[in-house]
C-alpha positions in Angstrom: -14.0 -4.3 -33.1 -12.4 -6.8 -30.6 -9.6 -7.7 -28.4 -9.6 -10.9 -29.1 -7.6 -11.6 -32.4 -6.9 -8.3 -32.7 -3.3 -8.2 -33.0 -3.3 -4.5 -31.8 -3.8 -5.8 -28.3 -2.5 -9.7 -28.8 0.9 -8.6 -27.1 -0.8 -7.0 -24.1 -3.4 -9.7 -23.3 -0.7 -12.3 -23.4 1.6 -10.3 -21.3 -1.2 -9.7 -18.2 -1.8 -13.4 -18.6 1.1 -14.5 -18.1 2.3 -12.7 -15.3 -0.2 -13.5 -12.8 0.2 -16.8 -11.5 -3.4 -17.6 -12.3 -5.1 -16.4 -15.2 -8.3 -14.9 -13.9 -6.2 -12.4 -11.8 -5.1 -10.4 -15.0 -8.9 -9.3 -14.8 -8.6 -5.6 -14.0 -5.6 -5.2 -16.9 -7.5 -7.0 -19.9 -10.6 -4.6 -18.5 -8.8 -1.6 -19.3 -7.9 -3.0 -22.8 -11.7 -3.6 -23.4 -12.4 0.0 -22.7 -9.9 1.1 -24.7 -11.2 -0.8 -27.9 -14.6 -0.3 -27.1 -15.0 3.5 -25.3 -16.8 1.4 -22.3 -16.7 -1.7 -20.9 -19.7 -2.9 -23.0 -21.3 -6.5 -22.4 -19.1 -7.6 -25.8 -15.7 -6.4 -23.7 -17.1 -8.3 -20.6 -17.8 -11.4 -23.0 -14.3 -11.1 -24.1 -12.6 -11.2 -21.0 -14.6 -13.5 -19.5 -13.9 -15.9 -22.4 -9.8 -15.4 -22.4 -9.6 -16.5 -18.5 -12.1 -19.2 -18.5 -14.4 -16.8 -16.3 -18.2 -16.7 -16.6 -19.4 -13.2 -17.9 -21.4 -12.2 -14.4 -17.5 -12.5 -12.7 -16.1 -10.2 -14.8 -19.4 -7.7 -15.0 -19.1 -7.4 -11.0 -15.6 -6.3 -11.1 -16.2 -3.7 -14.0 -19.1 -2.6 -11.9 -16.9 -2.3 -8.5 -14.4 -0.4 -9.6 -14.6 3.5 -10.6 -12.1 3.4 -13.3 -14.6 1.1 -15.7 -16.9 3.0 -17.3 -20.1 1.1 -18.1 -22.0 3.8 -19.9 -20.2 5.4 -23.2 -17.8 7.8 -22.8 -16.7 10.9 -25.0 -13.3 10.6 -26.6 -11.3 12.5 -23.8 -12.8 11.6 -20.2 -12.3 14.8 -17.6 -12.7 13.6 -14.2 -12.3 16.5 -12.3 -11.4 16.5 -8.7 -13.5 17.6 -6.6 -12.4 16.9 -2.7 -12.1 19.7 0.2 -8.6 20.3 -0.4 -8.9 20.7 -4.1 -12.1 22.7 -3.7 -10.9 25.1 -1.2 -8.0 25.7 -4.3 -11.1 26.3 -6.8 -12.1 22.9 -8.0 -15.5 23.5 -7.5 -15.8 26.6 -9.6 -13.3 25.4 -11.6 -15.6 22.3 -12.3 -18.5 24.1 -12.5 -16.7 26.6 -15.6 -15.9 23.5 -17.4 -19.4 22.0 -17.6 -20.9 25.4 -18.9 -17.8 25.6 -21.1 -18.6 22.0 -22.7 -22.1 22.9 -22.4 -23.0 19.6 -19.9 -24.3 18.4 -17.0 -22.4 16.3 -14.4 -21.2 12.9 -15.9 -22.5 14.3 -19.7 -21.2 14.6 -23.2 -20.3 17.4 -25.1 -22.6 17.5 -28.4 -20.0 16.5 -30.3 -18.7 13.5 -28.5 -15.8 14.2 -27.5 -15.5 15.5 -23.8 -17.4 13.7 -20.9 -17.4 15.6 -17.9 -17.0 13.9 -14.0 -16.1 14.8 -10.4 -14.1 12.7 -8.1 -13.2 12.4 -4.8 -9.5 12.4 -4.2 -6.9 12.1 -7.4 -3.9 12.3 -4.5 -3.0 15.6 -6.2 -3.9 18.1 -3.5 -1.2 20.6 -4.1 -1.9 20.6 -7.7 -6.1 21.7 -7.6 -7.2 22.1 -9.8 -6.6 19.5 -11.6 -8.1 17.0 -13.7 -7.4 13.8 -14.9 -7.9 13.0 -19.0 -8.2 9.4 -19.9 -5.9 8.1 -16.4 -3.5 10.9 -17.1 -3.2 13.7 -14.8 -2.9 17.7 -16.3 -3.0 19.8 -13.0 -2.5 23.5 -12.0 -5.5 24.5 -14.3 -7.5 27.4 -15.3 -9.6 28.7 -17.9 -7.3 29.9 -19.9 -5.0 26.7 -20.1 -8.0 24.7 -20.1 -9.1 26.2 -22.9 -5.4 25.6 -24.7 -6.0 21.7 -23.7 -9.5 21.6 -25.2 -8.4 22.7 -28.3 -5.4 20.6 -28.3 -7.4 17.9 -27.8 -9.6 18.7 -30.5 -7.4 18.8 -32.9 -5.4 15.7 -32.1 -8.9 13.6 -32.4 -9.2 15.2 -35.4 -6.0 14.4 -36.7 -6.3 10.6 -35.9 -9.8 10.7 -37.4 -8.0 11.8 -40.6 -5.5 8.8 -40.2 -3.0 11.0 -39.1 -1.0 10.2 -35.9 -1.6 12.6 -33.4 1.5 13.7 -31.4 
């Protein structure tokens, strides 16, 4: 695995790049491509990055490690960060939260055993009249409870499964 020569991502990469007016500010998008090849920005992701915008490695570490949205620990295949913030708690965040670890069978910032769901609060997802809600790999699924919950996790399931079996999942 790579991003560099990887003609899955060649497009992307040279599209960030070239729309900043210098190279190192297309940073925080070529980040995001690392995670998504790797699961994690990982030291080879940071490597990678630092090489394509002529950045040393410790540059490019300090912003993965700054910002919230860069994981720098593995992560299951679907990442549930569950917001968490007084508004969305006083809607049932909290217990929804809560439900959602014991359903997964994790602790806070865990792994189910089978890989696939990592389980996170946050502080403000700017849905407050949506709690609770979560977001799943940077895309929102709100009004939740157990019940649709449940549907997702077993959607989700199934999808991994499906691309596991080389099969596009829609």
């Amino acid at each position: 695995m790579a991003i560099i020569g990887n003609s899955k991502y060649e497009e992307r990469i040279n599209h960030h790049i070239a729309k900043y007016e210098t190279k190192r500010s297309a940073v925080m998008p070529l980040l995001y491509i690392a995670q998504e090849e790797y699961g994690w920005v990982n030291q080879d992701g940071i490597n990678e990055v630092a090489q394509l915008l002529n950045l040393d490695p410790t540059q490019v570490k300090s912003i993965a490690g700054f910002y919230t949205m860069y994981s720098e620990k593995p992560k299951g295949v679907y990442w549930l960060q569950v917001c968490t913030d007084l508004p969305c708690a006083l809607q049932g965040a909290d217990d929804f939260h809560a439900w959602l670890k014991e359903e997964l069978g994790v602790e806070e910032g865990g792994t189910s055993a089978d890989g696939m769901f990592t389980v996170e609060h946050v502080m403000c997802l700017a849905a407050c009249d949506k709690a609770p809600m979560l977001q799943c790999n940077f895309r929102y699924v709100e009004d939740l409870d157990q019940n649709k919950m449940r549907e997702l996790l077993a959607k989700w399931r199934a999808e991994a499964a499906a691309s596991m079996n080389g099969r596009s999942a829609e």
